[in-house]
Structure formats: structure tokens, C-alpha cells
C-alpha positions, 0 to 999 in steps of 0.5 A: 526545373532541375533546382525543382527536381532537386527540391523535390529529392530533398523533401522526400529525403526528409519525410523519410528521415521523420518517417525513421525517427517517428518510428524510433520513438515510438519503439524507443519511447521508454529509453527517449522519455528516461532520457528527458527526465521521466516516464510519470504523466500528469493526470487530471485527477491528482488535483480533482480528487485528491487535493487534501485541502478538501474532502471529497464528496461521492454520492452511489446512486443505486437501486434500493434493491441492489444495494441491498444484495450488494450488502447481503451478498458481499463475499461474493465480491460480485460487480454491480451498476451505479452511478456516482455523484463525485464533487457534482459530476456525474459518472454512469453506469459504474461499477462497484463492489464490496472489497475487502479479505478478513474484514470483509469476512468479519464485517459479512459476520457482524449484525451490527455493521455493513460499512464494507470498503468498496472499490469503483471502477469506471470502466468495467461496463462502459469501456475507457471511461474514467473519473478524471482520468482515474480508472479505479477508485478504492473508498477504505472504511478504516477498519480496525483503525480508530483514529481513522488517519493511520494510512492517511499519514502513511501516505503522506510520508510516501508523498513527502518523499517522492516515493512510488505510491497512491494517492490519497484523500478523505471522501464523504460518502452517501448512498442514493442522498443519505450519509453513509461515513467517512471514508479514506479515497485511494487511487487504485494500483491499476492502469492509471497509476501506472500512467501516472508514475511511469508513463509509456512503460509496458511494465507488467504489475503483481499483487501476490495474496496468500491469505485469499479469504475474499472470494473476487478474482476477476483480472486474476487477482485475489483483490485483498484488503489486507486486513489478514491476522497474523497467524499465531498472534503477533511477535513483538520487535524484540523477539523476531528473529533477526534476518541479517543472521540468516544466509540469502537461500539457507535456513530461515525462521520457520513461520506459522502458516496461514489457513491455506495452510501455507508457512513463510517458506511454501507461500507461492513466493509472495515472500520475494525469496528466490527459491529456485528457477521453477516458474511454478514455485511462485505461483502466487506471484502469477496467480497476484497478476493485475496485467496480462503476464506470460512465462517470458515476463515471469522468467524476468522476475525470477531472475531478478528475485535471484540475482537480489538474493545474490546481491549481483547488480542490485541497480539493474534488478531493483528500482534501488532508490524508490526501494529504500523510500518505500522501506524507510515509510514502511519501517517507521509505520511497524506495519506487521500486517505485511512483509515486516511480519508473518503475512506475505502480502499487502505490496504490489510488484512492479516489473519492467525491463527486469527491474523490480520495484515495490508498491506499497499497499494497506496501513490501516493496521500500523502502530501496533494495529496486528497486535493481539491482546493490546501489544507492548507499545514500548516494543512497537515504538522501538521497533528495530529499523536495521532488521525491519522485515522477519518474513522475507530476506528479499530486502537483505542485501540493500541492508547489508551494503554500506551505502545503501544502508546509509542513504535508507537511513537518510530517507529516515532521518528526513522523516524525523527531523523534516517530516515529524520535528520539521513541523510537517506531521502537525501540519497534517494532523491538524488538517485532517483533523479540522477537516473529518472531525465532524464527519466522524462525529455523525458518522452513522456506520462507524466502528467506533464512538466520536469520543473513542476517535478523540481519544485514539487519535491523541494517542497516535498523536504521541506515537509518531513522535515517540516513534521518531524519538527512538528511530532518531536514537536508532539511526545516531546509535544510542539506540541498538537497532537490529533485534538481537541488539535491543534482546541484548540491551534494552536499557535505552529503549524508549519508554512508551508504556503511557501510549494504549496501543489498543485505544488506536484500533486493533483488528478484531475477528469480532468486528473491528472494534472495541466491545462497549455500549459507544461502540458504534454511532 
């Protein structure tokens, strides 16, 4: 009997303890699971939707009436139900809208097309309810683009390096049966996303616009598509002015506001510039929000933006590593249509114990795609990767540290000798070209001729390995690569006057693509 009673004290004992350490982990998940090695969930969706190897099939089922006041009603962004045919399964009672901010006002203004960029979401009407585990699904038209494979590359460098970023693939979509285009399938920075890349963190998510043309804000963000001109026309690589000589909080270059009548300096903070300590000086970021954030999650980012402006405890404030991945893809693309030019937008920021990290968001314009007028492409080739982005200083401090410096240029150079010269980038471009050549050739919403893809895509072909040319020559100092060296010296550029940069795609107000009687399909 007392062996029994001292058994009995035993298991209760223990059940006590697994009571304790259940309730550790639970509010110790975060820490428990960094400890073992990472936040990130596989989801069934990475192989179901976004296996590269194949195209996606999506079919919108939809009331011919509805899908035609989707269309005509397009600016307002407003949800409508369908159901989608993804790959043979069925999903009810989705919803789905036209998405887009300049483009979709350009292509709402065009007779001639209605190929907006549409966003899926699973779970706006039956609730819980995903596509493999995937909530948001986003189908980009490749406005602007010819080649139709800008973001798909851009992606893929982000995945070849581990970096914090969408997944991707191609989808051939139809409405109600019939053949509507190709378009590029993006996994939507949203809850899935999150799951996927940080698991149990209860990280607080920001999308900052300040070119809000698009008239949808449902869950308080301006859902942009980013496709925004630069104001003022686009300022080639070798006359921006150099961030690296101006002070974190002193006098930056003055940018050209956009038609909210925002400059660089008054845009909500979407600059990532610590102003000052006044919550409301960065309402942008606020209004930017994807989850449900409060004034305690808002105090964290501003501490944060003003101890990196500091340079105080980078690591602590900044997800340094995934930071340097994202701006070593992000300065080999010359995307102009964000951070690295006048427009404050296109990124998503990540917030989470105070740590900030960037989430990349919209190439369909890189390569030169911002510029008016066909660009210099000698310019756009050569564009200089130490002084890489002239609308923030938000990036200034890592710049400036030796050895941060040194491993972004490492994250670089992995991109031309592995990535490019290593035999990766063929490898892809020869899939996606096996894979949507024949689906732009009968393509019948398409912006641009099959015979304008052919010749856009050859051209974008050579501008990565130019553009690898000079970024090598950059990173071994044959090349200067800071603005002010290459306004100096520009004698070793590379020569890249053989590439049109406006055969690959430019924005457009007219519409996306070039005049001409093969316009469109």
C-alpha cells in the first residue's frame, strides 16, 4: 500500500512537470523552435502549385454576368464568388478581383485589353478554407513585360539563395473553359507565407504604398501592384545622386513627389528613413498593414528604423542575413520601380521581436522596364551595386560595414559565377521557354505580339549576362561601383549599346505595350 501511494505521488509529480513544460512551450514556441533550427512549416502547396517543372492549369468558373462587372468595374477592386478549377480540383466559392495600381488604372482606360492581374483568395467567404494550404494566390498578367519572365528569374535568384520570398510559377488560365493567357502564379504575402517562412512567430506584416491609385483597401492595405511610373521620368545609374554621401538623418536629395503630392522625404516613412519618434510620421507604414497591428507593434518598428539609422545593434534590429540576400537579387535586377528609385514601395516589412526584415515584391519592371523614353542600357547594365538604392538610406549602414559589405558581395558574386556563368540561369530560361512558348503564342489577351516575345526575350537573354559581366567587374574593382566613381570614370563600363531595352517591355500610360499593328494577339 505505501509503495502504491508513493507511485501515485510520482505520476502526479509528473504529470505536473508535463503540464509546466507543455506550458513552456507553448509560450516559449518562438525561442523552442529557433532553437531547433527554424520557425519555417512545409506546406503542401510548395509541391502542388509551385513545382516549376510544370505549368499550372487554373479555370475561374463564373457567371458570364459577373465576370463581366468584374471587368467593367475593375477600379473598384471589389470581391466577387467563383469557383476555380486548379490542376483538376475544385475550390467553391472563392473570391476573386482584379488587383493592380497604375496598370490597373491603364488597362481600366484601355478599349483594347481587359487582362487585369487578379488575386485569389480562398478564404474571404468560406473561412479557413485554402488551396493546399495556400490562402492567397495572385496571377500577375506580366504588364509591361515582354519577355513575360522578368519576375519569374527574379524569383528564382531569391530561391537559388535562400532568401525570405514568394514562390513562383507559371499558370494557364481560362475563364468558364476558355483560354484567357499565361500568366505568372505568386504565392500571396499573407498568412501562408508566414506559416511557411516563420512558422508560430507572431510577426506583425506591412505593405507601405504611397502611390495608392487603386481604389481596394480591405485589411487596411492599398493592395498595389506596384506598377507606378517614376515621377519625373527615370534618372539613369550614373546621375542619381550617391547615398553614401549623405549622413543617416541629415540632408537627403530631394525626390520628386508623386500625385498624392508626397516627395521622398514626406511619404508616411515608406522610405524606411527614421525621422523622428512621432508614430504619426509614418503613417504609411501603419495604414501598409496586412495584420492587425497596434501602437506597442508600431513603437518596435520605429525603434528599430532608428537604431539602423544609427547603425546601433544591426543584428538585433535587422534579419542582417536574409537583408543582404534580398538586396544582392534586388541590385542585380535594376528594379527602379521601388526602393532603388524615387517610388517608396513595392516591399512588404516583416516585424517580429523588434527585428525588421524586407520581403521582396513586383519585377515585372526590372531591366530597365521604368525607364522612359527606351533608357541607356550601357546605364542599366552598369548599374552601380555599392550605391544601389537613392530613395532610402534605410540600407546605408550595412553598406557601410566592412563586413557586411563584404558578404553582400559575396551573395552577388554567387549569383554571377554560380547562378549566371554556373549554368543555372540557362537552365531556367531554357524551361521557361520550353514550357510558355506556345502558350504566348495563342495567348489571346496578350500585350504583346508571339514575334515581340521572341525578340524581348533574346534580349533579356544577354542582359543578364552583361549585367553579370559588369557586376563581376564591380565586385574585383575593374569597375567602379559606387555613382560618383562610374560619373568620374566611365571608361570601363560595359558596353551594352547592342541591347533595346524597350524590346523587353516598358511601362506604358498608354497600356503596357508597344504601338504597332502586332501589338496584341
Amino acid at each position: 500500500m505505501v509503495t502504491n501511494k508513493h507511485i501515485s505521488k510520482i505520476i502526479i509529480a509528473l504529470m505536473a512537470v508535463a503540464v509546466i513544460v507543455c506550458l513552456l512551450a507553448v509560450g516559449f514556441a518562438d525561442r523552442i523552435l529557433s532553437l531547433l533550427g527554424g520557425t519555417g512549416v512545409t506546406m503542401e502547396y510548395e509541391s502542388e502549385l509551385f513545382d516549376t517543372d510544370e505549368v499550372i492549369s487554373v479555370d475561374i468558373l463564373i457567371d458570364e454576368d459577373t465576370w463581366e462587372e468584374l471587368l467593367e468595374n475593375a477600379m473598384s477592386e471589389e470581391y466577387y464568388a467563383c469557383d476555380v478549377v486548379i490542376n483538376g480540383q475544385t475550390f467553391y466559392n472563392v473570391a476573386i478581383r482584379p488587383k493592380g495600381n497604375t496598370s490597373l488604372t491603364s488597362i481600366a482606360n484601355d478599349p483594347d485589353t481587359d487582362r487585369y492581374s487578379l488575386k485569389l483568395e480562398f478564404d474571404h467567404f468560406v473561412e479557413g478554407q485554402t488551396c493546399f494550404g495556400l490562402d492567397k494566390l495572385i496571377l500577375n498578367n506580366n504588364y509591361a513585360d515582354a519577355t513575360n519572365m522578368k519576375e519569374a528569374i527574379i524569383y528564382d535568384m531569391y530561391s537559388y539563395l535562400g532568401a525570405d520570398a514568394s514562390l513562383y510559377n507559371y499558370a494557364s488560365v481560362s475563364v468558364n473553359g476558355e483560354y484567357w493567357g499565361v500568366y505568372l502564379a505568386l504565392e500571396g504575402v499573407e498568412d501562408s507565407f508566414m506559416l511557411r517562412n516563420y512558422g508560430t512567430q507572431d510577426g506583425e506584416l506591412y505593405k507601405p504604398e504611397t502611390m495608392g491609385v487603386g481604389a481596394g483597401n480591405e485589411e487596411g492595405m492599398n493592395h498595389p501592384s506596384g506598377d507606378m511610373p517614376e515621377m519625373g521620368g527615370s534618372e539613369p545609374p550614373g546621375n542619381r545622386p550617391e547615398m553614401g554621401d549623405f549622413e543617416a538623418g541629415g540632408d537627403r536629395p530631394e525626390m520628386d513627389g508623386g500625385p498624392d503630392g508626397h516627395s521622398m522625404g514626406d511619404n508616411g516613412g515608406a522610405d524606411l528613413n527614421y525621422t523622428d519618434d512621432d508614430l504619426d510620421s509614418y503613417s504609411t507604414i501603419w495604414d501598409g498593414e496586412v495584420t492587425g497591428t497596434g501602437k506597442a507593434d508600431h513603437k518596435r518598428v520605429v525603434k528599430a528604423l532608428k537604431n539602423i539609422s544609427e547603425g546601433t545593434d544591426l543584428e538585433k534590429y535587422l534579419d542582417v542575413d536574409n537583408i543582404l540576400k534580398y538586396m544582392a537579387v534586388h541590385a542585380f535586377a535594376v528594379n527602379m520601380d521601388s526602393l532603388s528609385g524615387n517610388m517608396a514601395h513595392n516591399y512588404y516589412l516583416y516585424e517580429y521581436d523588434g527585428q525588421l526584415n524586407i520581403i521582396p515584391w513586383d519585377y515585372n519592371l526590372s531591366f530597365g522596364g521604368m525607364s522612359a523614353g527606351g533608357g541607356d542600357a550601357t546605364d542599366m547594365v552598369n548599374d552601380a551595386i555599392d550605391t544601389p538604392f537613392s530613395g532610402t538610406e534605410f540600407f546605408n549602414a550595412l553598406l557601410e560595414n566592412e563586413e557586411y559589405l563584404e558578404r553582400y558581395h559575396s551573395y552577388l558574386k554567387q549569383l554571377v559565377d554560380e547562378y549566371v556563368y554556373g549554368g543555372r540561369f540557362d537552365e531556367v530560361y531554357n524551361r521557361i521557354r520550353t514550357l510558355i512558348d506556345p502558350l504566348v503564342e495563342t495567348d489571346p489577351t496578350a500585350f504583346y505580339s508571339y514575334d515581340e516575345y521572341l525578340i524581348a526575350t533574346d534580349m533579356l537573354y544577354q542582359t543578364v549576362y552583361l549585367r553579370a559581366e559588369s557586376v563581376e567587374g564591380q565586385i574585383n574593382g575593374t569597375i567602379p561601383s559606387t555613382d560618383e566613381g562610374q560619373r568620374q570614370d566611365s571608361s570601363s563600363l560595359i558596353d551594352a549599346s547592342s541591347i533595346d531595352v524597350e524590346a523587353m517591355g516598358q511601362f506604358d500610360m498608354g497600356g503596357g505595350s508597344r504601338e504597332g499593328p502586332d501589338s496584341r494577339n
